[in-house]
C-alpha positions in Angstrom: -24.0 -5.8 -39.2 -22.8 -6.7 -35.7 -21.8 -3.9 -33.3 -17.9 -4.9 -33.3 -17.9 -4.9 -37.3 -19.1 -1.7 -37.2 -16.3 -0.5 -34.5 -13.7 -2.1 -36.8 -14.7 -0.6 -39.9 -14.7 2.8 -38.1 -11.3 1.9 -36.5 -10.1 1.6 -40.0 -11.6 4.5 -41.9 -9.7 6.5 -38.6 -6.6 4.8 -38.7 -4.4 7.8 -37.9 -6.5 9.3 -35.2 -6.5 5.5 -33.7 -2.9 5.3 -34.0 -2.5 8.7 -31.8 -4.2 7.2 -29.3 -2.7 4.1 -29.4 0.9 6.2 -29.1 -0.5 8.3 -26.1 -0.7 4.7 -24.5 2.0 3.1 -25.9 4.4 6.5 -24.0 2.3 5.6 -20.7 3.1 2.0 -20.4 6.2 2.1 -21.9 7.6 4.0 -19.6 5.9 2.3 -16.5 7.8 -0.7 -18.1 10.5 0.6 -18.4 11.6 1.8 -15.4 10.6 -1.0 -13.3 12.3 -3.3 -15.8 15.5 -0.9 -15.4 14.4 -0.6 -11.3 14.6 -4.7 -11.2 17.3 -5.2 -12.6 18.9 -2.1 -10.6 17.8 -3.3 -7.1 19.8 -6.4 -7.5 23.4 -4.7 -8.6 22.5 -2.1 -5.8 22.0 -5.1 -3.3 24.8 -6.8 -4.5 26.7 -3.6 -3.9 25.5 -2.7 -0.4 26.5 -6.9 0.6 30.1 -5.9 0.3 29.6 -4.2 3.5 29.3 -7.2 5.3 27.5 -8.3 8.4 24.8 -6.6 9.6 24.2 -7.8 13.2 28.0 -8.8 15.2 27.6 -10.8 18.4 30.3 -10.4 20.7 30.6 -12.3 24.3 28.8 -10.2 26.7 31.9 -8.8 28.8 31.0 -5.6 31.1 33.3 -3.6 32.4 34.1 -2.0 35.9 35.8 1.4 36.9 38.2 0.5 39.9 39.7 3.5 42.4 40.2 4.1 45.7 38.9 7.4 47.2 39.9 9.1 44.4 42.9 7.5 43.1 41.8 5.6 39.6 42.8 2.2 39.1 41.7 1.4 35.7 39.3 -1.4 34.6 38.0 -4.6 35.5 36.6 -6.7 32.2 34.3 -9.3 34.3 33.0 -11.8 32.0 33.4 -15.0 29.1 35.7 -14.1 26.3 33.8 -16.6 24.4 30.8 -17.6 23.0 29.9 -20.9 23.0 29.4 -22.4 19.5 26.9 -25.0 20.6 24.3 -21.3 20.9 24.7 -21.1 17.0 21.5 -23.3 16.0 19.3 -21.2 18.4 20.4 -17.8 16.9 19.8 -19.0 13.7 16.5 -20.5 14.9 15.4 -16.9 16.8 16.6 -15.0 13.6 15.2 -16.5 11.1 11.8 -17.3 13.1 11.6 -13.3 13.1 12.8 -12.9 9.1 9.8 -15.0 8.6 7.6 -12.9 10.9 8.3 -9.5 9.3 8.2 -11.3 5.6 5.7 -13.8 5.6 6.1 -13.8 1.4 9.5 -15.7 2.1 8.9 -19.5 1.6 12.2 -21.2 2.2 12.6 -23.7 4.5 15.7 -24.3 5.0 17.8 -21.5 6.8 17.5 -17.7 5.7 20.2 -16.0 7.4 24.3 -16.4 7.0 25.9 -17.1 10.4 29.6 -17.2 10.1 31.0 -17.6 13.5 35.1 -17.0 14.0 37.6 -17.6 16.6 40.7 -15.8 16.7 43.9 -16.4 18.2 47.1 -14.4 18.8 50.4 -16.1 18.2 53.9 -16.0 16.8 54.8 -16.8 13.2 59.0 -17.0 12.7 59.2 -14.7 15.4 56.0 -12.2 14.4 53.1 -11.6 16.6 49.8 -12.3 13.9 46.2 -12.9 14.4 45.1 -16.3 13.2 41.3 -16.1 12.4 39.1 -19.4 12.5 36.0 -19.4 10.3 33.6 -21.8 8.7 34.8 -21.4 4.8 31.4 -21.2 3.3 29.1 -19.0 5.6 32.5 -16.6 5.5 32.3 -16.0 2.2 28.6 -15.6 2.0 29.3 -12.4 4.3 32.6 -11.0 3.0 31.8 -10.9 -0.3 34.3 -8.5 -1.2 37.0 -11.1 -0.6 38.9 -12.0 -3.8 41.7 -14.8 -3.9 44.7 -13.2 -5.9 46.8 -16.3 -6.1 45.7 -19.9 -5.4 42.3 -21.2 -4.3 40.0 -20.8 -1.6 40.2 -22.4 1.7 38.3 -26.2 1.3 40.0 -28.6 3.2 40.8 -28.7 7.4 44.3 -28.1 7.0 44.5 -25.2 4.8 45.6 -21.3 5.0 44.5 -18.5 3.5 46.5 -15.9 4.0 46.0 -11.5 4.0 47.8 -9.8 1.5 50.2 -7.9 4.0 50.4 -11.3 5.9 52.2 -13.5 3.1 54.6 -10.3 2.2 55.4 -10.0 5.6 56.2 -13.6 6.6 57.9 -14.5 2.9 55.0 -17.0 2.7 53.6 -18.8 -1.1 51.6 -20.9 -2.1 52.3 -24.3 -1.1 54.5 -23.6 2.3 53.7 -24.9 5.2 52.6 -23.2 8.1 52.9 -24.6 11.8 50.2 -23.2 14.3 51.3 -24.6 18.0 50.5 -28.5 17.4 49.0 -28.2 14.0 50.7 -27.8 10.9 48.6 -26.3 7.4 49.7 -25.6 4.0 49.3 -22.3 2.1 46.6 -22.9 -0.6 45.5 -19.0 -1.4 46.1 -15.3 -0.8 43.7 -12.5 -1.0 44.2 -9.6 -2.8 44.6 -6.4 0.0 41.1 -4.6 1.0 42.7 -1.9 3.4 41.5 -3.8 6.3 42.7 -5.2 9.0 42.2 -8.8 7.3 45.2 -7.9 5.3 47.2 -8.6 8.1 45.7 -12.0 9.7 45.5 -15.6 8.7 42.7 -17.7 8.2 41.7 -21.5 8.7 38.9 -23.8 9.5 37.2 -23.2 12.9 37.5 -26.9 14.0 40.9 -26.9 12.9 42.2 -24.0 14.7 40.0 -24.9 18.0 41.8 -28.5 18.1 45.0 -26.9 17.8 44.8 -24.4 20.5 42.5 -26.4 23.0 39.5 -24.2 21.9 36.9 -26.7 21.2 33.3 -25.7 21.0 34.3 -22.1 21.4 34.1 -19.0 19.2 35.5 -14.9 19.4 32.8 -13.5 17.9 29.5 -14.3 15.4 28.4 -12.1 12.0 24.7 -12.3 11.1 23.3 -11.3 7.5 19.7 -11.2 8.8 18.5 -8.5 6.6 15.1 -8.5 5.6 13.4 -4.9 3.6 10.9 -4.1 6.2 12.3 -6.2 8.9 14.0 -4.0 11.4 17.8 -5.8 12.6 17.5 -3.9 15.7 14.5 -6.1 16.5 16.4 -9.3 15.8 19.2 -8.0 18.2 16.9 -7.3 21.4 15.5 -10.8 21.0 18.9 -12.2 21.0 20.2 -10.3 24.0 16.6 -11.4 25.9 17.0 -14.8 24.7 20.6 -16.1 24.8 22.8 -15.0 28.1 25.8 -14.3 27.6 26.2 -12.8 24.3 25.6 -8.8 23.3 23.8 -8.7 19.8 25.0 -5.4 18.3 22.6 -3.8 15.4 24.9 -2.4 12.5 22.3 0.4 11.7 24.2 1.9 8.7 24.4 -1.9 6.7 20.5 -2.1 7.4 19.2 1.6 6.8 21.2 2.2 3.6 20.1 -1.2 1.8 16.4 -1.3 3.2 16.3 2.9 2.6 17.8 2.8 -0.5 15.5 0.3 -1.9 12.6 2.2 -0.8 13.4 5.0 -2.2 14.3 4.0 -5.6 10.7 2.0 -5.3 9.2 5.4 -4.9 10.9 7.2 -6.7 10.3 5.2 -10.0 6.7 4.7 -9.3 6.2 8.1 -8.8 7.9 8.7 -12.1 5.5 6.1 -13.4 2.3 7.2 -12.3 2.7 11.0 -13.7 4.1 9.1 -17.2 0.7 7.1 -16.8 -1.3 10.5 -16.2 0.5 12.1 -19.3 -0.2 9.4 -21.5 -4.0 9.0 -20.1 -4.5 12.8 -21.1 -3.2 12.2 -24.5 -5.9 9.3 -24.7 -8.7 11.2 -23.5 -8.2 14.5 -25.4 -8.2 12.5 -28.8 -11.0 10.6 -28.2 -12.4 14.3 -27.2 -11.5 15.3 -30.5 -12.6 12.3 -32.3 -16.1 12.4 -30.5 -16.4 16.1 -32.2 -15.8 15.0 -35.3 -17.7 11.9 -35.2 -21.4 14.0 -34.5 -22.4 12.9 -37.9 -21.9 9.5 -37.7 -23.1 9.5 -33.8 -26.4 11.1 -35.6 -26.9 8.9 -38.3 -26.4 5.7 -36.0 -29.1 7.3 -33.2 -31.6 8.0 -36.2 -31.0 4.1 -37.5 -32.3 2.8 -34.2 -29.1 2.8 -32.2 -29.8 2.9 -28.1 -27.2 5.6 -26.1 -25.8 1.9 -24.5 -25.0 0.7 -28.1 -23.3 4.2 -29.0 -20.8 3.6 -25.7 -20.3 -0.1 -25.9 -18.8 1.3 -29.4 -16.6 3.8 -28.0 -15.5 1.1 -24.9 -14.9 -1.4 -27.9 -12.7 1.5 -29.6 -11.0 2.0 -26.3 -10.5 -1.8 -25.9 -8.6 -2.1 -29.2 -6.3 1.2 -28.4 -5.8 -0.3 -24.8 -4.1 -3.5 -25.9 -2.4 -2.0 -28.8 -0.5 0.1 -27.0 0.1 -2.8 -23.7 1.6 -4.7 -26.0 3.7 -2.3 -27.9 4.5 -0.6 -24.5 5.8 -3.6 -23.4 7.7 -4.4 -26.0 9.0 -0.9 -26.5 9.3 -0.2 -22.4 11.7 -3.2 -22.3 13.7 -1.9 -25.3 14.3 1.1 -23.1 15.3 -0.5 -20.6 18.0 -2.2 -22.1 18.8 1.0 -23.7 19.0 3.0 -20.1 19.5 0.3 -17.5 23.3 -0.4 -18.0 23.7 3.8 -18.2 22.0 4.0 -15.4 23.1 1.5 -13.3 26.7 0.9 -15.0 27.4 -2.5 -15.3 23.7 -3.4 -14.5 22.8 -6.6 -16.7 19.1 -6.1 -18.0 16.9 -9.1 -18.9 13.0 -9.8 -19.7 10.4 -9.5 -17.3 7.7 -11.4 -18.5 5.1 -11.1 -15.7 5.0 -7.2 -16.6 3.6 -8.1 -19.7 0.2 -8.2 -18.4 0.9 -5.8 -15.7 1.5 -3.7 -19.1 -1.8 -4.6 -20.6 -3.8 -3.7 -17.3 -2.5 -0.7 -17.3 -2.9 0.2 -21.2 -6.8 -1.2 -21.0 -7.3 0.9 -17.5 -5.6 3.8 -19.2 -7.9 3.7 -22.8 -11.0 2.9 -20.8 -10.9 5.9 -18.0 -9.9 8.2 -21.0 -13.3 7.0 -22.8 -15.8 7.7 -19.9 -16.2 11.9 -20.3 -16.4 11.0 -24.2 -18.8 8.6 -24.0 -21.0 10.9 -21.4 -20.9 13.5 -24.0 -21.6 11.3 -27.1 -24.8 10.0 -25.1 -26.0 13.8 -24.9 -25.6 14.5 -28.6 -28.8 14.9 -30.4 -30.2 13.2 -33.7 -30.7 17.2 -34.8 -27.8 18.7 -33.6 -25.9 16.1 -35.8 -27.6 16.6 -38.9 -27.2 20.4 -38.6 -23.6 20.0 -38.3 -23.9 18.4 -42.4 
């Protein structure tokens, strides 16, 4: 009879001993599963959630300012500088940023562009006889950055000479959807309103950039530019100092709160579930190795007979390893399987809201673990079955 025959026929005549074992692993990966099941699904509602916050990086025309006196009379400031930046600097800040995204991620493989640059121009002027800020922006990167942006009535903006109008705005000036709307030469047509955020935006009007530079002799020229450069693990302070070196006439401005509490966060969810994991993982191996303990106590007879039938110490642990094998990927599988149930059990608790879905490449990550798990449980027994002697096993009959 073959050495694995003889491990499956014990595994049988066992079957309840195996089974603990097999639950020991099955609580170990299980759990690993299912928290980084739950922690996958989690990181992507809390990155969604952090997004609302907008731009990380603002670039703002690189004005400095001057205290004027004489002796020691005061006589206020002197702004010395552009009031603009010029759009045709765009394609290198997207070049310099996304050069350095790259650098600090080298896993990142797209080709095309990484970061969201949504440049805007604003413009102050009178709408029937009220003083409101018209903003200019390129539709699509806008609302890659403003996320939190939702259109209460009508649509959003997709043609040159449309409106989009704050909350406030359209109470304030009686406007609806479908009026018309003249801005000095240029006349657009109310297509959608967003629903109030409590900012400012509530109170301006927005258009497309080319539009709005056309109709107030602004062409090629922009008030301000919003980055999302965020990387994990790429610092946007960094990306700022190389765009202040780099491009004159612009200041790059870090927002450090955006960028500490999405990268931080992150992190510390990471460790906290994996350290979670890994004391699950030492629970579950303990389980593993003290019933194997047990079993190798109760198992001195048959140890005995097999070493007095010619068996060699390496056939007795192959045996035991073998054992371990089949308790390892028993329980990966089921740990799996079960860890994923949990998941979709805890995740939306959790993480309210949070939609939970399979994650098949931590199926083997599951099995790794379960075999590792069985296997390092089996070592001590298997040193201490090699030391049992022929007569000590007969004089335990």
């Amino acid at each position: 009879m073959k050495l694995y025959q003889v491990v499956l026929k014990d595994i049988l005549r066992r079957k309840r001993r195996v089974l603990y074992a097999i639950l020991g692993v099955v609580i170990g990966t299980m759990t690993v599963v299912g928290i980084l099941t739950t922690a996958t699904a989690g990181q992507a509602k809390i990155t969604a959630q952090l997004e609302k916050y907008g731009a990380n990086l603002s670039l703002l025309p690189a004005v400095k300012s001057f205290d004027t006196g004489l002796g020691t009379l005061n006589l206020g400031t002197i702004n010395v500088g552009d009031n603009y930046i010029a759009e045709d600097k765009i394609p290198q800040i997207r070049q310099i940023t996304d050069t350095l995204i790259r650098k600090y991620r080298p896993d990142i493989s797209t080709e095309g562009n990484i970061s969201t640059i949504a440049p805007t121009l604003f413009i102050g002027t009178d709408v029937k006889g009220n003083s409101v800020v018209v903003a200019g922006i390129d539709p699509e990167e806008e609302s890659q950055i403003k996320t939190w942006w939702v259109v209460s009535q009508g649509k959003y903006l997709d043609g040159a000479d449309q409106a989009l109008l704050g909350g406030q705005t359209a109470t304030l000036l009686d406007l609806k959807i479908g009026d018309r709307l003249d801005l000095n030469t240029t006349t657009f047509t109310v297509v959608g309103i967003l629903e109030d955020s409590g900012s400012d935006e509530d109170y301006q009007i927005f258009v497309p950039l080319s539009t709005l530079q056309n109709a107030f002799d602004k062409e090629g020229l922009v008030s301000s530019i919003d980055v999302r450069a965020l990387c994990n693990g790429c610092p946007v302070e960094v990306i700022a100092t190389a765009l202040n070196q780099d491009i004159p006439g612009i200041r790059a401005v870090a927002v450090k709160q955006v960028a500490a509490a999405e990268m931080g966060m992150l992190e510390k969810i990471n460790t906290f579930m994996l350290a979670i994991a890994g004391v699950t993982l030492i629970v579950g191996g303990f389980g593993v190795f003290n019933t194997l303990m047990t079993s190798i106590s109760e198992r001195k007879k048959d140890i005995g007979i097999m070493r007095a039938v010619g068996a060699s110490r390496s056939q007795i642990i192959k045996a035991l390893v073998y054992e371990a094998a089949v308790v390892g990927a028993g329980g990966g599988i089921l740990g799996y399987i079960m860890g994923t149930a949990l998941a979709f059990a805890i995740g939306p608790i959790i993480f309210e809201g949070t939609a939970i879905s399979f994650v098949p490449i931590y199926l083997p990550v599951a099995f790794g673990l379960a075999l590792c798990i069985a296997v390092l449980a089996t070592l001590y027994p298997a040193i201490r079955a090699m030391k049992i002697k022929v007569a000590d096993s007969f004089a335990s009959l």
